[in-house]
C-alpha positions in Angstrom: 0.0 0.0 0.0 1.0 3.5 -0.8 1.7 6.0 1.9 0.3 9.0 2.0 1.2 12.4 3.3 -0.5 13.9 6.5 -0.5 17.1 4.9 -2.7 16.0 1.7 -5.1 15.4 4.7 -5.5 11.9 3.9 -4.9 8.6 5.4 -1.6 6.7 6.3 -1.4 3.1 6.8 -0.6 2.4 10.6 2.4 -0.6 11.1 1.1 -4.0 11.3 -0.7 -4.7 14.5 -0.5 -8.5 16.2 -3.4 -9.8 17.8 -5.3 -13.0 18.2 -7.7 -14.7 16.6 -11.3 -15.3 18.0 -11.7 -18.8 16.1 -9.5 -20.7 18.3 -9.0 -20.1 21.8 -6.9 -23.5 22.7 -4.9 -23.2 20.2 -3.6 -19.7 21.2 -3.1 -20.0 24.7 -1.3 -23.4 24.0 1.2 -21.5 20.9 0.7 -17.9 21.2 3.5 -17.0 19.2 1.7 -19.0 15.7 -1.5 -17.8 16.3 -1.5 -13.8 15.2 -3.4 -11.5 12.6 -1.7 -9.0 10.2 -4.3 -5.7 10.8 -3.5 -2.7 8.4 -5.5 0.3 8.8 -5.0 4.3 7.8 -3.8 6.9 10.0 -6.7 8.7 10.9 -7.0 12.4 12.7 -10.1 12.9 15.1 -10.9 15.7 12.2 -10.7 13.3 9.5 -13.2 10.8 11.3 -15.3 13.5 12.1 -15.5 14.4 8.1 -15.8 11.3 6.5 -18.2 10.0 9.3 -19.8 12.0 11.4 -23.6 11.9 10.6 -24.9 15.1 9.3 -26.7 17.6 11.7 -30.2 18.6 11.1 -31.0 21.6 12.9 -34.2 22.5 14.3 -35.4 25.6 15.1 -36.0 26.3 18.9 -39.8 27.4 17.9 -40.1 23.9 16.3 -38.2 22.2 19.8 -40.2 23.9 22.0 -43.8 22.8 19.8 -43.0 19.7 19.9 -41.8 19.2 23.6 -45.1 20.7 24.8 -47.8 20.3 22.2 -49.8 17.0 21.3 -52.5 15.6 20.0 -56.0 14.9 22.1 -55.2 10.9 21.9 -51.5 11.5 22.7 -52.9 13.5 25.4 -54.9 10.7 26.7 -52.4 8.0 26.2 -49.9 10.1 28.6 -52.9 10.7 31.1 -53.3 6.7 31.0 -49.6 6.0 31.5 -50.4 7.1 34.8 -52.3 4.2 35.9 -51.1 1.0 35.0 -54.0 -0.6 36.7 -55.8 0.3 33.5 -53.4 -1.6 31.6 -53.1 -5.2 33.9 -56.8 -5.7 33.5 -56.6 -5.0 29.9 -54.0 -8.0 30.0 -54.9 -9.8 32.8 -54.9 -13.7 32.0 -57.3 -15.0 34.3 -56.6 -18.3 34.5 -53.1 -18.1 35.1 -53.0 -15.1 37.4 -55.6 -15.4 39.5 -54.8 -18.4 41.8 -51.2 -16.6 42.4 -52.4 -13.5 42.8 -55.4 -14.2 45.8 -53.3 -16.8 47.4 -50.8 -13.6 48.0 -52.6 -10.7 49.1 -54.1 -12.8 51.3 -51.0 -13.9 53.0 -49.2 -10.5 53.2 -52.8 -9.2 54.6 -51.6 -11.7 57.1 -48.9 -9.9 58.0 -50.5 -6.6 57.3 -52.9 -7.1 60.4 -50.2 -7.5 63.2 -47.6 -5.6 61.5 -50.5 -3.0 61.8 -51.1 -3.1 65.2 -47.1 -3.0 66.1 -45.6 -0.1 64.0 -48.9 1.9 64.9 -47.9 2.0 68.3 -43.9 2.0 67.2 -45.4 5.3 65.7 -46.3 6.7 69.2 -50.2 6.5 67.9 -52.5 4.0 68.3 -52.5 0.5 66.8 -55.4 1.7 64.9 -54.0 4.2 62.9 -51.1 1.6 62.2 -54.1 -0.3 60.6 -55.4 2.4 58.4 -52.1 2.8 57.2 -52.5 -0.9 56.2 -55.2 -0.4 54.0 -55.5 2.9 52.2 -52.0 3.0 50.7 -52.8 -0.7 49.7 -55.2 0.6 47.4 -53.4 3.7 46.1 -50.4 1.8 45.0 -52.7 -0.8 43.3 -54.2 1.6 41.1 -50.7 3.7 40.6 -47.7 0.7 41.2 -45.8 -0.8 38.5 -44.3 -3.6 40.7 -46.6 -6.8 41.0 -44.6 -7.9 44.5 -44.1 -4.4 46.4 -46.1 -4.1 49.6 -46.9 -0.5 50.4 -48.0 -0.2 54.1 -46.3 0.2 57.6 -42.7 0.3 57.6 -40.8 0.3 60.8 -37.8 2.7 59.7 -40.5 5.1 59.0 -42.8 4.6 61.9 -39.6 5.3 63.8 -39.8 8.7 62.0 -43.1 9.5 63.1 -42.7 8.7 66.5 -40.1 11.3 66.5 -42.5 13.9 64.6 -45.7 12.8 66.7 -43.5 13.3 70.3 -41.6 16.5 68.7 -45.3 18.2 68.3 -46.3 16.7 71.8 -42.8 19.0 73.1 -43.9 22.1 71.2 -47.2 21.8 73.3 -45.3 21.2 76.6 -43.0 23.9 75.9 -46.3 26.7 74.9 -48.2 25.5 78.4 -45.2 26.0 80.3 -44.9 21.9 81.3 -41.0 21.3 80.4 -38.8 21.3 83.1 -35.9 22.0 81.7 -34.2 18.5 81.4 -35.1 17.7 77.8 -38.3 15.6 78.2 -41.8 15.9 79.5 -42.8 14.6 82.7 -46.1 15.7 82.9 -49.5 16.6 81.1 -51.4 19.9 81.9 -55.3 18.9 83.0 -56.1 20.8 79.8 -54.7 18.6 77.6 -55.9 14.7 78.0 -54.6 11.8 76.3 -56.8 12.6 73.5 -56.5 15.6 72.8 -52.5 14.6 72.8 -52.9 11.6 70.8 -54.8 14.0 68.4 -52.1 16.2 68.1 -50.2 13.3 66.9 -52.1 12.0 64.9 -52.5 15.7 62.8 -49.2 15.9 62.9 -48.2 12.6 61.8 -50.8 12.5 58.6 -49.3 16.0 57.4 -46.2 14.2 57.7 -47.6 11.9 55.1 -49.0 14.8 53.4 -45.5 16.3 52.4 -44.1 13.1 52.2 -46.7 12.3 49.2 -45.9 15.5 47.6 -42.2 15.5 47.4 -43.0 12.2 45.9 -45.3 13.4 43.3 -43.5 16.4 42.4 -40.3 14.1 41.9 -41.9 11.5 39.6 -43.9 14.0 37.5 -40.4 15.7 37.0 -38.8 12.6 36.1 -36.4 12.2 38.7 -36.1 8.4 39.2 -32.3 8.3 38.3 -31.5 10.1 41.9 -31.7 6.7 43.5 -28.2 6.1 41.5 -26.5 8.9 44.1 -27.0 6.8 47.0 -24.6 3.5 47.6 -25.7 0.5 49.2 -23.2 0.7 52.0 -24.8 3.9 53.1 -28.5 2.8 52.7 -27.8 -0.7 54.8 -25.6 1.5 57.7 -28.6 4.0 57.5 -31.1 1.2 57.9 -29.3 -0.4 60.4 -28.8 3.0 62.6 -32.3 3.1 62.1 -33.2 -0.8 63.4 -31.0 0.1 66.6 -33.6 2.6 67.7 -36.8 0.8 66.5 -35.8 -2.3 68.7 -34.8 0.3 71.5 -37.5 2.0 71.4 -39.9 -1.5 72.3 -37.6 -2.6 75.0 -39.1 -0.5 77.7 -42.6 -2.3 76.5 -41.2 -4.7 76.3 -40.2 -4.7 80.0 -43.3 -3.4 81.0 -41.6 0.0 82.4 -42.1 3.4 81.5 -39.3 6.3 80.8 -39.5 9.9 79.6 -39.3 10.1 76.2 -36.0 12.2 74.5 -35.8 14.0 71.5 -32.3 15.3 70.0 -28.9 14.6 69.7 -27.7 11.2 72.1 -31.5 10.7 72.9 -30.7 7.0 72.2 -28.1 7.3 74.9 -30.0 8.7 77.7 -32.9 5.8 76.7 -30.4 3.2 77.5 -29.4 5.2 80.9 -32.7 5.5 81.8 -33.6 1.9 81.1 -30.9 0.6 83.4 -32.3 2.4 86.1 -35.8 1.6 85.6 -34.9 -2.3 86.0 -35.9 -2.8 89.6 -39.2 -1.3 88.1 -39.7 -4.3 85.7 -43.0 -6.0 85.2 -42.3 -9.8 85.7 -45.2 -11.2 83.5 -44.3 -8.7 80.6 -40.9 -10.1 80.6 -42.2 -13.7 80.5 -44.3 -12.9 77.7 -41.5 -10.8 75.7 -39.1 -14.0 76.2 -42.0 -16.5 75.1 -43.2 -14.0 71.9 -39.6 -13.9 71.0 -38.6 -17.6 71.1 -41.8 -18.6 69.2 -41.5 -15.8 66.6 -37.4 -16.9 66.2 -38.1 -20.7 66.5 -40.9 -20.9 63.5 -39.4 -18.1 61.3 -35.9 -19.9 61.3 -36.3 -23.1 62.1 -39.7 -23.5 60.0 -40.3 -21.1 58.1 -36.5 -20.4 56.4 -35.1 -23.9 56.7 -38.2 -25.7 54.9 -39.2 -22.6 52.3 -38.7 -24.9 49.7 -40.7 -27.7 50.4 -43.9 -25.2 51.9 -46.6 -23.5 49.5 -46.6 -20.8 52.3 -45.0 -20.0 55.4 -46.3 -20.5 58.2 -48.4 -17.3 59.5 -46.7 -17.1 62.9 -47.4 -13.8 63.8 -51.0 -14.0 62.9 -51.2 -17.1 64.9 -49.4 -15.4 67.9 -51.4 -12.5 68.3 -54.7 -14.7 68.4 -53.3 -17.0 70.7 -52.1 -14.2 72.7 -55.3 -12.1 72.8 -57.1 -15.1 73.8 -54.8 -16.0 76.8 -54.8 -12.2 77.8 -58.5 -12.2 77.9 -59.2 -15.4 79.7 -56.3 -14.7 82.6 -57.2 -11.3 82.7 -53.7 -10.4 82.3 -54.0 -6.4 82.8 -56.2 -6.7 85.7 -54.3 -9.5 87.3 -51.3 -8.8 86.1 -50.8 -4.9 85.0 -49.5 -5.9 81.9 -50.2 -2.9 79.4 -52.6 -4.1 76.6 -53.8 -2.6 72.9 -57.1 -1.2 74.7 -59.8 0.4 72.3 -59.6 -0.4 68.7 -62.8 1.3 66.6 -64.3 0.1 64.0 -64.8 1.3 60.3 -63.6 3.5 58.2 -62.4 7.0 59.8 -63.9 10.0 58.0 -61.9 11.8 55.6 -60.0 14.8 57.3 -57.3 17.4 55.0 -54.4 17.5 57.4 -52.9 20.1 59.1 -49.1 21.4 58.1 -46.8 23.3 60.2 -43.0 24.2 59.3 -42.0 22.2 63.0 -41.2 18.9 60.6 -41.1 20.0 57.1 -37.6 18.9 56.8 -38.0 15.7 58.6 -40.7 14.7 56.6 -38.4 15.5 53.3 -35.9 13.1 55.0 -38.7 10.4 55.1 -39.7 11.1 51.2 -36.0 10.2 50.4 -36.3 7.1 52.8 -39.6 5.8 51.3 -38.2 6.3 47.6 -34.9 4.8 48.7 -36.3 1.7 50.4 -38.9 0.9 48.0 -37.5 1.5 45.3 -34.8 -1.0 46.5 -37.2 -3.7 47.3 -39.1 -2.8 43.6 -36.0 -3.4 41.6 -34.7 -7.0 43.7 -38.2 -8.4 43.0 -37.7 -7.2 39.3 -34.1 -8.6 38.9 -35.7 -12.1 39.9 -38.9 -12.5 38.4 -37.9 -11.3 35.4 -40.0 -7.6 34.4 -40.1 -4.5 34.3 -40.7 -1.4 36.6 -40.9 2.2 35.8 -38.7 4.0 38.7 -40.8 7.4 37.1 -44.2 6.2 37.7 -42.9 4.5 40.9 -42.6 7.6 42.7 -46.0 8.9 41.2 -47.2 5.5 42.7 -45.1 6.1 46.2 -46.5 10.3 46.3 -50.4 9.2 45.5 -50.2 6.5 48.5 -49.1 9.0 50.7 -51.0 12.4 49.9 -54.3 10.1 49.6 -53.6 8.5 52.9 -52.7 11.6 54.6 -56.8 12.5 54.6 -57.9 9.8 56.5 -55.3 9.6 59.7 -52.5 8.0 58.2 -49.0 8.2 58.8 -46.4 7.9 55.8 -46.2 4.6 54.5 -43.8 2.7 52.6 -43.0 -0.5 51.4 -42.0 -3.0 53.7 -39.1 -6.3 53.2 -41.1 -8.8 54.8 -44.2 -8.5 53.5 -42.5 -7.7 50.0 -40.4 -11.0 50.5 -43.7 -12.9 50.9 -45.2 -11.8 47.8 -42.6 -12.7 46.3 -42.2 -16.4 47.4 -46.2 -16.7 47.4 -45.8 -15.8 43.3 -47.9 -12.8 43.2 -48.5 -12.5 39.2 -50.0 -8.6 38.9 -50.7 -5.5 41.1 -54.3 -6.8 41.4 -52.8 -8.8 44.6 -52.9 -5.8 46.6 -56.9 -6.3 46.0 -57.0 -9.2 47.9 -55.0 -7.8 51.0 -57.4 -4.7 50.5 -60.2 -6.8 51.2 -59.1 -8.4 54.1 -58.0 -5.4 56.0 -61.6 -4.4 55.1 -63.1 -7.2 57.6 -60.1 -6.2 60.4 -61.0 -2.5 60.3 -64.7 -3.4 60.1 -65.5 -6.5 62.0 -62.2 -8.3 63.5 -60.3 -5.8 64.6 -62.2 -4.7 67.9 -61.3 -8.2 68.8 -57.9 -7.9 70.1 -58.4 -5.2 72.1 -56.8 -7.8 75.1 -53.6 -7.8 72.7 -50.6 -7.8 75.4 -48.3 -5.0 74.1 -45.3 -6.9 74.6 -46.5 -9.5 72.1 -46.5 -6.5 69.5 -42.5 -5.2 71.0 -41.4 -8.6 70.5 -43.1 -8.7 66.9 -41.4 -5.4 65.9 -37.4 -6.2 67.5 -37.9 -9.9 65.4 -39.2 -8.1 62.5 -35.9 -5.2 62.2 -33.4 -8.4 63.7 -32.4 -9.2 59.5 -31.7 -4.9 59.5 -29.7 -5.2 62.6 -27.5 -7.9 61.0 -26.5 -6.0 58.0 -23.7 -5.1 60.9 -22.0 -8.5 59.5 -21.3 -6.6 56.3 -18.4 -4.6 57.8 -15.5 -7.2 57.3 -16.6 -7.6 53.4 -16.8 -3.9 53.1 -13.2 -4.1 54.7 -11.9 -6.5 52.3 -13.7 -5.3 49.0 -13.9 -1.5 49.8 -12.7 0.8 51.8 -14.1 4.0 50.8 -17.9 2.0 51.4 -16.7 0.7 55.1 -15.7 4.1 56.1 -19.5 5.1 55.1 -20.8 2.4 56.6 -19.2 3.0 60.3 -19.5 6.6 59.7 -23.2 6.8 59.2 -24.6 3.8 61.6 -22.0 5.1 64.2 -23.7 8.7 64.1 -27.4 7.2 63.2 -26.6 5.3 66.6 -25.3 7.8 69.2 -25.8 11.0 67.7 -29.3 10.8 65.9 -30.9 9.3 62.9 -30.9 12.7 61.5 -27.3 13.0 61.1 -26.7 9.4 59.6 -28.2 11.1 56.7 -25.8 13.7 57.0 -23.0 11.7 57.6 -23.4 9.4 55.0 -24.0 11.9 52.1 -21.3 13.6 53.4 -18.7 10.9 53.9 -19.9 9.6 50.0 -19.0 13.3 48.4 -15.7 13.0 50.6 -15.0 9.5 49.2 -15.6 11.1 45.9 -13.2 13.8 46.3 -10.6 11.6 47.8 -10.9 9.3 45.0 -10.3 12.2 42.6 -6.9 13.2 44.6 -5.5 9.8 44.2 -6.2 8.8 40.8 -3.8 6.7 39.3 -1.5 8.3 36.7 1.0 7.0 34.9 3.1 6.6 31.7 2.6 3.9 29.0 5.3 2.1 27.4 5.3 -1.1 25.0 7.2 -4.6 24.7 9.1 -4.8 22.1 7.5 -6.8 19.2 3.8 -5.3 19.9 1.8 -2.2 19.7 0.5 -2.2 23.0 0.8 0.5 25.2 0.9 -1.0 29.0 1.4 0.9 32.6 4.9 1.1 32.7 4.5 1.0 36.7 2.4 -2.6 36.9 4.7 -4.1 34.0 8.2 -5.3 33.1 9.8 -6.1 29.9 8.8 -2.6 28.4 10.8 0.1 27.1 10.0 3.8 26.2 9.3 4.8 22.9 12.1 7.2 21.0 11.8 10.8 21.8 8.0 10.0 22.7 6.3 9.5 26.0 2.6 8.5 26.9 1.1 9.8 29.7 -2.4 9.1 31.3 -4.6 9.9 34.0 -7.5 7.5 35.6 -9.6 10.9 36.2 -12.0 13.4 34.7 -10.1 17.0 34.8 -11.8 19.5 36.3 -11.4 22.3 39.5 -10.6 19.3 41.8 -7.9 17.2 39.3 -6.4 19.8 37.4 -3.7 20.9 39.7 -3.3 17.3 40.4 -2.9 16.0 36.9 -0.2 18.7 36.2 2.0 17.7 38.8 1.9 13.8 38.5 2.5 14.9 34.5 5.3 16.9 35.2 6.6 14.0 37.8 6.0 10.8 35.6 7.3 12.6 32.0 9.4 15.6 32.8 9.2 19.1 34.5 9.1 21.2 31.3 10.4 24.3 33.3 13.5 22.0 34.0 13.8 21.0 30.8 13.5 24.6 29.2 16.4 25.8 31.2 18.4 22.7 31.0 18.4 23.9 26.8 18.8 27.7 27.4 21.4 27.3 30.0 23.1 24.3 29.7 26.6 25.4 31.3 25.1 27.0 34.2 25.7 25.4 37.1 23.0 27.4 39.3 20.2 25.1 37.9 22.4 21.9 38.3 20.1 20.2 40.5 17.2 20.6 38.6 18.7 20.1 35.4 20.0 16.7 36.4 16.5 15.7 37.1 15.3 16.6 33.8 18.2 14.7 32.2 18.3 11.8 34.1 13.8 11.6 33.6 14.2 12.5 29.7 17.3 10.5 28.8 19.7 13.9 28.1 16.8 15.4 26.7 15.4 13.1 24.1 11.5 13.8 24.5 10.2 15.6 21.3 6.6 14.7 21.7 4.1 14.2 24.6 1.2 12.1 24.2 -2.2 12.6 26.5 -4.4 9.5 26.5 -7.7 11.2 27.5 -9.6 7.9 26.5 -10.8 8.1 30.9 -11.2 11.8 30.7 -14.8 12.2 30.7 -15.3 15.6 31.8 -13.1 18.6 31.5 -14.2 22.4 33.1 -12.4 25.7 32.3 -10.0 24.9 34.8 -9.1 21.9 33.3 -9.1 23.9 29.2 -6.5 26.4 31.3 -4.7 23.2 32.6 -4.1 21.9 29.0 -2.9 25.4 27.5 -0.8 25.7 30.2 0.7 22.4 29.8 1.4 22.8 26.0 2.5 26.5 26.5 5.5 24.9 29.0 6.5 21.7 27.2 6.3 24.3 23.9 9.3 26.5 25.4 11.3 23.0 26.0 10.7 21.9 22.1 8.3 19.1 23.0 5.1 18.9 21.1 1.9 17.9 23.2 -0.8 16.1 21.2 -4.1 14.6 22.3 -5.4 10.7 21.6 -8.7 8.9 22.5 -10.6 12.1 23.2 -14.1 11.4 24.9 -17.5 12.8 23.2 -17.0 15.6 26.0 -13.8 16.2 25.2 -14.2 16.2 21.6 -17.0 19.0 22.0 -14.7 21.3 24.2 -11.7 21.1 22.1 -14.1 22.7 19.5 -14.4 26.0 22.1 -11.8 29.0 21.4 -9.4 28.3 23.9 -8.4 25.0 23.2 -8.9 25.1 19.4 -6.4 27.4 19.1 -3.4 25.0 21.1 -4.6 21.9 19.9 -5.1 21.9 15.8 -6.7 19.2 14.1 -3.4 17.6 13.4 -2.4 17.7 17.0 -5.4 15.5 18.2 -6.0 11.6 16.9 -8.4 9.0 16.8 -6.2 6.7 19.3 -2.9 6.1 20.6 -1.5 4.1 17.7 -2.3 7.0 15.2 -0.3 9.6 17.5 2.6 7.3 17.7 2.4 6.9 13.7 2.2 10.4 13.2 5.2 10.8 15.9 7.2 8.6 14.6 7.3 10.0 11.3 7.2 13.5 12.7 4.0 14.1 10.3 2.5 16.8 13.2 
């Protein structure tokens, strides 16, 4: 083949490249050295790719853009309006025959769960186990209608009952401190004859449904703006530390129920702390028969959910409904033995019946931002539990219309006394291994809620409480043993176990609060720490092959003749710029060095920094510098400056910088002004063997 000038702006065969054959695997790791291909290709210019195959550019005007971004037709119209309900579309293809049997069997089982669930996290909330059971209904319904994922269970979540509890009692405080009833220690030891148990628990109950109010709004607003993708920002390693931060206080904060024993309640920094100080000394205090039962609930629930339940899943259509079973059997003793009477062990007490009356909630600034925090925590934790069900059974959820699903169960709930719900593992889990087929299971749970809130539920009102404590520390025990996670953190990562300690560690004994705060702020530290000790290095190549290897991991290389390669594992912006100028000027040369060691070469003031230059450049041979920018996926201004500034030094010391495997990015801004102008078409190439060609033969 003919060669052909760089000037005539055409293409110039490359030298012959050696590399295997895809035909024959055996045979090449058996003789490597027979098994090769010939490749012969042109050397191309980024420009000259760009010319002979970049696709041409229609351009639209921004009248026409903007028409068509916000103008449709009526049926378009009513196809996006649809979109928004998928219900419509699973009965349009809902087979009955083979849906139907999976899909009751289901709902019924996580209504199942639903029911004592219910009753726990309602009072885990700091209301009443009957607003725990509204919130196991209404948002059932919601997400049927809005949900794309056929096994999430939206309802009661403990994580986020926590979060009430802490916005129910935070509103109780405001009305201690207004009626002049805090004493000054940081809790509330007593109730002004003005304000009754009622009027208290309505406070909390206002409060904790305009909780779910803003919750459901965030929600919505985020979905309708498309802004499913934010889920991406947040590693597992700090969403399991945060959960289990979070499982630490929900079983703390049943253990004085648990005990039968009664503390003030703390709100801030180290409340978790004080608990635990103020549970030690309420152990004299500690009801004998609530302990008894707490140790009884808790070796049932642990015996028949691992021992049953986990070690025969397999071989069982179902689990076995323990807690169901317990609560029944539980309510019955407690009625018959007249445990609170007999016994003062603390029971459910009152639960009405029906359907509450629809009522808009009330919204005060006091928890605005704590109810944000729980908007990110409902979208986090369903949204986790959406996707693992989609992975395994093989479909496809919509993370968009997810959070359209997740905002309408919440905002609709908020009007009749619910607090924000989410979707929770177990019940999730369940549908799961029960093979729930379409949304339409949440029907099914829908309708038996129904019966509890209308007919069953007034039933347990001899529930014992510590029945439901034990329930909800067995229900968060798998969250508190994401702790086992640490040594594999350890050993794979450990940028994720420093977020992991960081944020259960201040979730634990400073506040849930600031294990938000802690972990998004140890991830953007990770970030930036990761961008300060990127790995840069130069490439060299073995001597029969045009590869270009890290000269640092590898032996047998040598440098190319009056060339060097130099690359950077890191976008170059503000953060890296400085960064990637000094490991360039320490892997290749210091131009500055170099530039005096050829102005001033008998001048013994600059010996030292002469002999560097020599002894890194080989008396001076470099003529061109190479940039592999093939991991440089973002550049900023400071990073253009960083470039000209590096090609205006190695310039004055006679070296010519040139550019190779430019990103998309990168490609765009070497069209802007200031780096146009340094780097010229023939100065940047398609990859690294083209520079070396066109160094070689000094055609730049």
């Amino acid at each position: 083949m003919e060669n052909k000038t760089n000037s005539e702006n055409t293409d110039i065969p490359l030298p012959v490249i050696p590399t295997k054959t895809m035909d024959d695997e055996e045979a090449l790791l058996e003789h490597p050295a027979e098994k090769r291909i010939d490749l012969t290709r042109y050397l191309h210019t980024q420009k000259q790719i760009r010319d002979e195959y970049k696709k041409e550019e229609v351009t639209v005007p921004w009248q026409d853009k903007f028409k068509d971004k916000f103008t449709c037709s009526g049926a378009t119209c009513f196809r996006k309006f649809l979109s928004y309900f998928p219900l419509i579309n699973v009965i349009r293809t809902y087979k009955l025959r083979e849906f139907i049997l999976g899909d009751i069997l289901s709902g019924i089982t996580a209504a199942c769960l639903h029911f004592p669930q219910g009753l726990a996290f309602g009072i885990l909330a700091s209301l009443a186990p009957a607003f725990g059971l509204y919130t196991s209904f209404f948002p059932i319904i919601l997400y049927m209608l809005f949900g794309t994922s056929h096994h999430t269970s939206f309802g009661t979540n403990a994580v986020i009952a926590l979060f009430t509890a802490e916005i129910a009692e935070g509103q109780v405080s405001g009305l201690a401190r207004q009626t002049d009833i805090w004493n000054g220690t940081g809790n509330v030891t007593q109730t002004d004859n003005r304000f009754d148990e009622a009027v208290l628990m309505d406070i909390k109950v206002m409060a904790a449904s305009g909780a779910s109010l803003i919750v459901g709004i965030v929600l919505l607003v985020m979905g309708l703006l498309r802004l499913g993708f934010l889920t991406s920002y947040m590693s597992s390693s700090f969403i399991h530390a945060f959960v289990c931060a979070s499982a630490v206080h929900i079983a703390s904060s049943q253990i004085p129920k648990a005990l039968g024993i009664s503390i003030p309640s703390f709100t801030g920094a180290g409340k978790l702390v004080r608990s635990y100080i103020e549970i030690f000394k309420a152990i004299p205090r500690i009801n004998v028969a609530s302990l008894i039962i707490t140790i009884l609930s808790m070796t049932i629930l642990l015996l028949v959910k691992e021992c049953i339940n986990k070690r025969f899943k397999d071989r069982m259509k179902m689990p076995v409904p323990i807690d169901l079973l317990l609560i029944i059997v539980a309510t019955i003793i407690s009625h018959f033995g007249k445990f609170k009477q007999n016994f003062d062990v603390p029971v459910v007490g009152n639960i009405p019946t029906g359907i509450p009356v629809p009522r808009a909630p009330v919204l005060t600034s006091d928890y605005i931002g704590t109810a944000i925090i729980v908007a990110i925590l409902v979208f986090v934790l369903s949204i986790a539990m959406a996707r693992t069900c989609e992975l395994k059974h093989d479909y496809q959820i919509d993370d968009n219309q997810e959070l359209v699903a997740y905002g309408m169960a919440n905002l609709g709930s908020s009007f009749f006394r619910c607090f924000p719900s989410c979707t929770a593992p177990p019940r999730t889990m369940l549908l799961s291994l029960m093979g729930a087929k379409t949304t339409l299971n949440g029907l099914f749970s829908a309708v038996i809620m129904l019966l509890v809130l209308m007919v069953v539920g007034q039933l347990f009102e001899s529930l014992p409480l510590p029945v439901l404590s034990s329930m909800v520390i067995i229900a968060v025990k798998d969250l508190l043993l994401h702790v086992s996670e640490l040594p594999n953190f350890w050993r794979m990562n450990r940028y994720d176990f420093v977020i992991w300690l960081g944020t259960c560690v201040c979730g634990v004994f400073i506040d849930i609060p600031y294990a938000l705060y802690a972990g998004i702020g140890l991830g953007l530290l990770t970030i930036a720490i990761q961008g300060q000790m990127a790995a840069s290095y130069t490439l060299s190549t073995p001597k029969d092959e045009d590869l270009y290897l890290d000269s640092s991991l590898y032996h047998k290389l040598h440098q190319l003749p009056n060339i060097r390669i130099f690359r950077m594992e890191a976008s170059l912006y503000f953060a890296t710029s400085a960064i990637f100028k000094r490991m360039l000027y320490k892997e290749v040369c210091d131009p500055r060095a170099l530039a005096k060691s050829l102005e001033m070469k008998t001048d013994i003031d600059y010996s030292v920094n002469i002999e560097r230059a020599k002894q890194q450049t080989h008396q001076n041979d470099i003529k061109y510098l190479i940039i592999d920018c093939s991991l440089v996926s973002y550049i900023d201004m400071n990073g253009m400056k960083t470039l000209v500034q590096i090609n205006k030094e190695f310039g004055k010391a006679s070296v010519t910088v040139v550019l190779a495997c430019c990103s998309r990015y990168m490609l765009t801004s070497l069209q802007t002004q200031m780096l146009s102008e340094v780097f010229k078409d023939n100065k940047v190439f398609l990859d690294l063997n083209d520079a070396v060609y066109a160094c070689r033969h000094s055609l730049i």
